[in-house]
C-alpha positions in Angstrom: -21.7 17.1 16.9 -23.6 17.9 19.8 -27.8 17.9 21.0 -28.3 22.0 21.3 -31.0 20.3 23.5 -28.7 19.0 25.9 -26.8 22.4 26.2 -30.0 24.1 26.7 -30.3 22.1 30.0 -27.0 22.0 31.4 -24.6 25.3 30.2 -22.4 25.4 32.8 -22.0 21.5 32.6 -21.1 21.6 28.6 -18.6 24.8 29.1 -16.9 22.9 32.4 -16.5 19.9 30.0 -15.0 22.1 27.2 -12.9 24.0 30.1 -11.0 20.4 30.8 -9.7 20.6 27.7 -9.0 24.1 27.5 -11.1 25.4 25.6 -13.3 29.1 26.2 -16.8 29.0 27.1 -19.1 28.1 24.3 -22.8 27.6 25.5 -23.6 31.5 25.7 -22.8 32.1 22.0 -24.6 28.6 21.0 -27.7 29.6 23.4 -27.8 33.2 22.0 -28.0 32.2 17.9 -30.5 29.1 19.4 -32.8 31.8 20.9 -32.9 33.7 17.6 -33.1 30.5 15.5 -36.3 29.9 17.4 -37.7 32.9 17.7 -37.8 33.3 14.0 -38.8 30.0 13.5 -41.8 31.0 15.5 -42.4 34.3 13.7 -42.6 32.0 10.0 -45.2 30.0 12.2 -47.5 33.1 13.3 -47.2 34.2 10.0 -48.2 31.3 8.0 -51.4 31.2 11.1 -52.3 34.7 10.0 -51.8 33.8 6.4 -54.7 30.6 6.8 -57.2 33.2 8.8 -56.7 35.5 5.8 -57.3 33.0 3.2 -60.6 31.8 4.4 -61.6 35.1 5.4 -60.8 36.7 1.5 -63.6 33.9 0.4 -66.0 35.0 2.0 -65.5 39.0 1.6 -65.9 38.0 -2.3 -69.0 35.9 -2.0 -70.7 38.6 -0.2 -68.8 41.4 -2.9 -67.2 43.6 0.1 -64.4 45.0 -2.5 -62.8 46.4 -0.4 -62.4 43.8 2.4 -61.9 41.4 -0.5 -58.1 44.0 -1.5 -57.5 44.3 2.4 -57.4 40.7 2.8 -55.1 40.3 -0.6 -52.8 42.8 0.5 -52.4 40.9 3.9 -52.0 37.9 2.4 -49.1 39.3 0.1 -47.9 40.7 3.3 -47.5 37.4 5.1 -46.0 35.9 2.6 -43.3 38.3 2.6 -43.0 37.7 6.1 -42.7 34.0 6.0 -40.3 33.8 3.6 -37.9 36.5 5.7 -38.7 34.3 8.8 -37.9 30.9 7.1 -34.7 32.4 5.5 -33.9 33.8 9.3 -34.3 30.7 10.8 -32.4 28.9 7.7 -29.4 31.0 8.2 -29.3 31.2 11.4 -29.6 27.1 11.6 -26.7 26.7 9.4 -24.4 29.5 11.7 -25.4 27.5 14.5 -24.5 24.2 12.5 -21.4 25.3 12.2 -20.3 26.5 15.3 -21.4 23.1 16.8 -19.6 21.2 14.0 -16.1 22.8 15.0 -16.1 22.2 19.1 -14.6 18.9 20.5 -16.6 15.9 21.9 -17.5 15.7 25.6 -15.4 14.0 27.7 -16.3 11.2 29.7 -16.2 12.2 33.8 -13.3 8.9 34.2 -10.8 10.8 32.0 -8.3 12.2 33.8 -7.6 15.8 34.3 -4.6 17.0 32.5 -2.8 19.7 29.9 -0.9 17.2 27.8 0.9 13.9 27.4 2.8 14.2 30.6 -0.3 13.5 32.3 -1.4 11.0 30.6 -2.3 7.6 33.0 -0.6 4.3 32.8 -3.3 1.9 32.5 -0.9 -1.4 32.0 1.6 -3.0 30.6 3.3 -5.8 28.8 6.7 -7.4 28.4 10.3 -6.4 29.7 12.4 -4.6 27.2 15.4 -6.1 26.3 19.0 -5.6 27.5 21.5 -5.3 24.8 25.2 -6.4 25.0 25.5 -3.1 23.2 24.4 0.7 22.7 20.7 -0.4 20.5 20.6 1.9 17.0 17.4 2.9 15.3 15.7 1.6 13.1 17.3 3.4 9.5 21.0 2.7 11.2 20.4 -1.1 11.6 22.6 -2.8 8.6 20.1 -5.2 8.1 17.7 -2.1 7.5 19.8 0.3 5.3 19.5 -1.6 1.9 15.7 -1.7 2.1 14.8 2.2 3.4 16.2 5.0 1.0 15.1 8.2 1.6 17.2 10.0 -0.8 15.5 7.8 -3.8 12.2 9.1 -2.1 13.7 12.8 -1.7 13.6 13.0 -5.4 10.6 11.7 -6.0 8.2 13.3 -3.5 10.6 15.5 -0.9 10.8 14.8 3.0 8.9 12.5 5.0 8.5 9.9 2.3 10.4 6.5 2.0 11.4 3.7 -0.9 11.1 0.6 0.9 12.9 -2.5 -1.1 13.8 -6.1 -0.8 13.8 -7.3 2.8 12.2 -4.5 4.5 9.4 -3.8 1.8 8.7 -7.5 2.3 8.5 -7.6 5.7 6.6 -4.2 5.8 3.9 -6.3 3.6 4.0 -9.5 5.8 3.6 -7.6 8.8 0.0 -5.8 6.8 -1.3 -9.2 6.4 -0.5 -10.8 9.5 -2.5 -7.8 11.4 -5.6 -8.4 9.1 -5.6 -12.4 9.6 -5.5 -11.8 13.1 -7.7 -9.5 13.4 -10.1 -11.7 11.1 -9.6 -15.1 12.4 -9.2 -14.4 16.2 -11.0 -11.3 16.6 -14.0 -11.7 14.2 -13.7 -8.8 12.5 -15.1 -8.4 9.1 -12.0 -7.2 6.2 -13.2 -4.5 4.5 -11.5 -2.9 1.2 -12.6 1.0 1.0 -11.3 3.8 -1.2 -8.6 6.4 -0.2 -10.4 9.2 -2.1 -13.8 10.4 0.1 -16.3 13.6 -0.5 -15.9 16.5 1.9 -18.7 15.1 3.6 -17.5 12.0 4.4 -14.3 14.4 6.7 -17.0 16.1 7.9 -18.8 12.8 9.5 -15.8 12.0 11.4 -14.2 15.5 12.5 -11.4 16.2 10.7 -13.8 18.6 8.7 -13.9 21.7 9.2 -11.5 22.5 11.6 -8.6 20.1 11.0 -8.8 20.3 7.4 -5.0 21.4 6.7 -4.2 18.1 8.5 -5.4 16.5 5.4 -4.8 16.7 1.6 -7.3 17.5 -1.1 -7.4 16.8 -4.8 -8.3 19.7 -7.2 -11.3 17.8 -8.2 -12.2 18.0 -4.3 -12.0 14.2 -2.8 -9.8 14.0 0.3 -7.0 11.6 0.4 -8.1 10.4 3.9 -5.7 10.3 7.0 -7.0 6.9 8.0 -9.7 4.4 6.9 -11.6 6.0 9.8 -13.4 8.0 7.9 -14.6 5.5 5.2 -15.3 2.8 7.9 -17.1 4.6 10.2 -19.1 6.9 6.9 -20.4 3.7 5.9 -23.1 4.2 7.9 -23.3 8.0 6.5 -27.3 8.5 6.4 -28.4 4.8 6.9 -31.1 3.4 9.5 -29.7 0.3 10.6 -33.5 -1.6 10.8 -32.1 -4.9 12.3 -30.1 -3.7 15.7 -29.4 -7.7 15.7 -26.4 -7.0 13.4 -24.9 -4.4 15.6 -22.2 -4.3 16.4 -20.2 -3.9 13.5 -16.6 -4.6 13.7 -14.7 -3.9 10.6 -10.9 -3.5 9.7 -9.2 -2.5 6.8 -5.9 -1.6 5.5 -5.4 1.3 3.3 -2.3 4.1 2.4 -3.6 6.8 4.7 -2.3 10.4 3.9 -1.1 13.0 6.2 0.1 16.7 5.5 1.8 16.8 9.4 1.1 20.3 10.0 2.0 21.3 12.9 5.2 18.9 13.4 8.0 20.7 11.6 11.3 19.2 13.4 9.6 16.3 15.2 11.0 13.0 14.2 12.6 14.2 10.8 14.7 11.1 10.9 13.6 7.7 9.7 10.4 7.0 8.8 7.9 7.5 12.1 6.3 10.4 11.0 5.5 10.3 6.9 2.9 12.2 4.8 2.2 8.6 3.4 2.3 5.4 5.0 0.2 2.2 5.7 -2.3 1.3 8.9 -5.1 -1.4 9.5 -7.4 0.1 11.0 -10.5 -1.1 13.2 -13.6 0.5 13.3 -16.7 -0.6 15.8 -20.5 0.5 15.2 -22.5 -0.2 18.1 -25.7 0.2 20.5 -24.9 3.2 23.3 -24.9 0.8 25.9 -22.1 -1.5 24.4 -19.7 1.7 23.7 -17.5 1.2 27.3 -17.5 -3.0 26.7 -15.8 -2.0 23.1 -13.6 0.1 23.8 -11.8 -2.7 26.3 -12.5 -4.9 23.5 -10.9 -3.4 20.4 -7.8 -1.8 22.6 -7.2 -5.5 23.5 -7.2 -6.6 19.9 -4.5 -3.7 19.4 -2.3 -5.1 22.1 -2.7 -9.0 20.6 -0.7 -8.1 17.8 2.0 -6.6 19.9 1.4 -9.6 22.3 1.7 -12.2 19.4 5.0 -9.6 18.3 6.4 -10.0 21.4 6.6 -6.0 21.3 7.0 -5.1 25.0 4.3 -1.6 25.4 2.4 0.1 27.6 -1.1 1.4 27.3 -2.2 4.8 28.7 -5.6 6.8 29.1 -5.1 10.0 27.5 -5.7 12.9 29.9 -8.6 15.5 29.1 -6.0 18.1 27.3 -4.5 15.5 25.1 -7.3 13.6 24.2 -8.5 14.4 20.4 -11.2 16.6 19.3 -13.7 13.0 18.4 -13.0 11.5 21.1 -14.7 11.0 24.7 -11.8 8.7 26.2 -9.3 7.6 24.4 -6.6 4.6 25.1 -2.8 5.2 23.2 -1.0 1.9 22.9 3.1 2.7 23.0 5.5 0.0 22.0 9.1 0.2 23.2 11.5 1.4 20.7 15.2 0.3 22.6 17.0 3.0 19.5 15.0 5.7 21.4 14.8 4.1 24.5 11.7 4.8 25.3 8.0 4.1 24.5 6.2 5.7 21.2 2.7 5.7 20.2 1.7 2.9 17.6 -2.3 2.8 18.2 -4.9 5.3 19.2 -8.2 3.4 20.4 -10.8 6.1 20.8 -14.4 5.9 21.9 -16.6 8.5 20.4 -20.4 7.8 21.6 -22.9 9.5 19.2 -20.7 12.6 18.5 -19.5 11.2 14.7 -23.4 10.1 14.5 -25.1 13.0 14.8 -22.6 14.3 12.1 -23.4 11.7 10.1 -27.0 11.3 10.5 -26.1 7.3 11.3 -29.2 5.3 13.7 -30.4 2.3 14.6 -33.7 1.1 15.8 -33.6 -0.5 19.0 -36.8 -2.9 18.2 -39.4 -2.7 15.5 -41.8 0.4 16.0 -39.6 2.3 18.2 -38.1 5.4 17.8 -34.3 5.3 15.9 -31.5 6.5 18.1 -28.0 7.3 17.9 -25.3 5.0 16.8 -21.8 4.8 18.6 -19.1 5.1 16.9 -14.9 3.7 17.4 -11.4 3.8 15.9 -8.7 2.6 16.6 -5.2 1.3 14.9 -4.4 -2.5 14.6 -1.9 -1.4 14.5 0.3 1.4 12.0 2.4 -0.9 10.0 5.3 1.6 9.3 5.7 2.3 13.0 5.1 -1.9 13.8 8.1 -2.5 11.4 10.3 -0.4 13.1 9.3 -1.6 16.6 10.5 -5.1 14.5 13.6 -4.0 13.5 14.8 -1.8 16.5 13.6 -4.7 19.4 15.3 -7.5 16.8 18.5 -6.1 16.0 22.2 -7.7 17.0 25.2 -6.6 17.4 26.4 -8.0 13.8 23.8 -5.7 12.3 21.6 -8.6 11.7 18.0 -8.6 12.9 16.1 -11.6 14.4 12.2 -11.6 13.4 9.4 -12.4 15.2 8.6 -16.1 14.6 4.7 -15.4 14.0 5.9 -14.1 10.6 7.9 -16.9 9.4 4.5 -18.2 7.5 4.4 -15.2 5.6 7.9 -14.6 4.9 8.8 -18.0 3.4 9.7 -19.2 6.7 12.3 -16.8 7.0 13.2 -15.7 10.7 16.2 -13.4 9.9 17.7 -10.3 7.8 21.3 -10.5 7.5 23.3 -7.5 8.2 23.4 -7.4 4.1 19.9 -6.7 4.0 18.5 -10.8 3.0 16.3 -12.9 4.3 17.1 -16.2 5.7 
């Protein structure tokens, strides 16, 4: 959310900043329902001022029995009560239009982010690894042989409809392997702390990291009203929902989890309908970092590099990009996408999002720290990323392992969690 302070100051600023994304103006309508916030938060104040000089002045009409200054002055004191209370429930509802309006626009950009409508002008930041040549035409990842016994859609069809999958056997064990060899990594080489959170969350919890209220059809919700959350985001990050972090010697917080994360894909009828890249339910770990404003730009590098060790240690060729100002998410101020090559598709597909947010989850949230004892609390900063989405890693495995006997050749930094198994025949086994 952002400081109706700051917008106050600079309006053209906060509208050019909306503008890069495409978004319409903004500021006038926010300024407009500000001015008339205030203004009736001022009337409740007069009134309550006229209400005290009318309460000491109906004493003293009594003590000296002036009746009929003594009803004047009771009459004005029922009158500015009335006019309080209309004042106050002004201001109140004009707060929570305001609220609201501020709740559902984007996060400001930072000036580095490129300029840019969508993905094609997104900027190469770097890359790693060659993609390999194949002695043959590469298949994806549900036509591999070695694949096919361990991904049934039909079975999942049945069960739950499109964009769902029965993993078995091989893959499903792999799938798993690849879950914990993310979080060990992540734990043991990049300090993060493993964190186990629930998949159900309160609206307000959405609403701390953005995909409340605008974005809500993204998202599924139970009849009892908990969200089944899109990604352990938003119980990472809301952990810090309404706290005071006393001690800013225990910032930052890096945490990672991995949870079912659960997606309704509006919006992507007839994209990637094949396979399994794009599912209403499927697995990520996730990394979030809470930190002090002026750390925010050092951990962004730092978490997108953890994201690209677990490619690295893969042997995943990808490429990372800076995501221009009109495809960079409503949260986020910059954000970096991480694409692994897929050789079935021949080319590269998104696997990680690393955003940074700066206080605009906060604010939602009400989440601060104090810099030093005795000084005032400030904003938290708040970041996601992916490390990385397991569905999408295991087809990255498959589809850059395959051979041309339908066999596919595994990464050897899973043999210690496969049984030391570096293969899965073209019968779907592991050896």
């Amino acid at each position: 959310m952002h400081d109706i302070r700051a917008i106050r100051e600079a309006p053209d600023a906060f509208d050019a900043d909306l503008a890069r994304r495409g978004h319409p103006p903004a500021a006038q309508a926010l300024l407009q329902i500000d001015t008339a916030r205030r203004g009736a938060i001022h009337a409740a104040e007069e009134a309550k001022a006229a209400q005290n000089a009318a309460s000491r002045e109906v004493g003293a009409a009594k003590a000296r029995g002036d009746e009929a200054e003594f009803s004047r002055l009771r009459e004005e004191l029922a009158r500015q009560k009335g006019a309080i209370a209309a004042a106050e429930d002004e201001a109140r509802r004009l707060d929570a239009e305001l609220t609201t309006l501020l709740l559902e626009l984007p996060n400001r950009l930072l000036s580095e982010v490129p300029d840019g409508a969508d993905e094609s002008d997104n900027v190469e930041l770097r890359r790693w690894g060659t993609p390999r040549s194949f002695d043959f035409a590469p298949a994806e990842h549900y036509e591999i042989a070695a694949a096919r016994p361990g991904l049934d859609f039909e079975a999942a069809a049945r069960l739950s409809g499109a964009r769902f999958v029965v993993m078995r056997g091989a893959v499903a064990r792999l799938h798993r392997a690849l879950a914990q060899f993310m979080l060990d990594l992540h734990i043991s080489r990049h300090g993060l702390e493993e964190t186990w959170t629930p998949v159900l969350v309160r609206p307000e919890m959405m609403l701390g990291t953005g995909q409340l209220p605008k974005f809500g059809e993204d998202s599924y919700q139970t009849r009892e009203g908990w969200w089944l959350v899109p990604t352990a985001e938003v119980t990472l990050t809301n952990l810090v929902h309404e706290v005071l972090i006393e001690d800013a010697a225990t910032l930052p917080r890096r945490l990672v989890a991995h949870t079912q994360c659960f997606r309704s894909e509006a919006g992507s009828a007839g994209r990637d309908t094949a396979g399994m890249l794009r599912q209403h339910q499927f697995e990520k770990v996730e990394m979030v970092t809470l930190c002090q404003p002026g750390d925010s730009a050092a951990e962004h590098e730092r978490m997108t590099r953890c994201a690209e060790a677990v490619l690295e240690a893969l042997l995943l060729p990808y490429r990372t990009m800076v995501l221009c100002a009109g495809d960079t998410g409503a949260g986020a101020q910059r954000t970096h996408d991480i694409e692994v090559w897929l050789p079935g598709q021949g080319r590269y597909r998104e696997i990680s999002s690393v955003s940074r947010c700066g206080d605009w989850q906060a604010r939602r949230m009400n989440a601060r720290f104090r810099p030093a004892p005795g000084e005032k609390p400030q904003w938290l900063h708040s970041l996601n990323g992916s490390g990385l989405a397991v569905g999408r890693t295991l087809i990255a495995v498959l589809e850059n392992g395959q051979e041309e006997d339908g066999s596919v050749t595994l990464p050897s930094a899973l043999a210690p969690y496969l049984g030391g198994a570096g293969r899965i025949t073209a019968e779907g086994m592991l050896v």
